[in-house]
C-alpha atoms as one frame of an Amber mdcrd trajectory, in Angstrom:
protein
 104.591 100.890  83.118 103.798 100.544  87.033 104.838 104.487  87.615 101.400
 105.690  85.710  99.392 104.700  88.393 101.393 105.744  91.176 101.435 109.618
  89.583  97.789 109.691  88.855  96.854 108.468  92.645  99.621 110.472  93.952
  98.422 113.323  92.392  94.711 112.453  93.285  95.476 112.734  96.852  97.490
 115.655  96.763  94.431 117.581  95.226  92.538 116.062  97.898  94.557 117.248
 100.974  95.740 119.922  99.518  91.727 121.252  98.783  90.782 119.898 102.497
  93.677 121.915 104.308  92.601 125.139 102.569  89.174 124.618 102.612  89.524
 124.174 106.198  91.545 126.874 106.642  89.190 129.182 105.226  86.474 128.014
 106.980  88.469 128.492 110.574  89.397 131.699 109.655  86.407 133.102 109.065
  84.685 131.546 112.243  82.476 129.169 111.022  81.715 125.879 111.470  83.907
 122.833 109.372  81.112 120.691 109.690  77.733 121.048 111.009  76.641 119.653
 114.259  79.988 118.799 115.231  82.156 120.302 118.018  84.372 123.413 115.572
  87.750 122.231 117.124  87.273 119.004 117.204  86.076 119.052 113.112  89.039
 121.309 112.326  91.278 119.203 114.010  89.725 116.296 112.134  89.887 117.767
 108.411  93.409 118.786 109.197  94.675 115.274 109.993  92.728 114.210 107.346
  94.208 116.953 104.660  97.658 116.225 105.847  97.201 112.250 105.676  96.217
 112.533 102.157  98.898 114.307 101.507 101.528 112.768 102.912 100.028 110.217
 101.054 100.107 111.347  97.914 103.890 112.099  98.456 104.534 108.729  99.402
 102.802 107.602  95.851 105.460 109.960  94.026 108.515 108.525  95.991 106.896
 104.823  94.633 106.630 105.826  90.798
């Protein structure tokens, strides 16, 4: 009964991270800005460790269900 939860969160963050890294990739790609205001490598840099915590994450969730 416990493993429902684990596979809808697990799955929750891998959409997450998985959407940040590309989103962010995209953006880097085509030279602009990953957030506005901010310093570009330091916000890439940012939304990558971010994307890639989530999904580790998430994979961490599906090793628990």
């Amino acid at each position: 009964m416990e493993s429902g939860p684990a596979i809808f969160v697990g799955t929750v963050f891998a959409l997450f991270g998985g959407g940040l890294l590309v989103w962010t990739t995209v953006r880097v790609r085509q030279g602009e800005p990953v957030a506005v205001g901010v310093n570009r490598v330091a916000s890439a840099t940012l939304a990558g460790v971010a994307g890639a915590g989530a999904l580790a994450l998430g994979m961490w969730c599906f090793t628990r269900a």
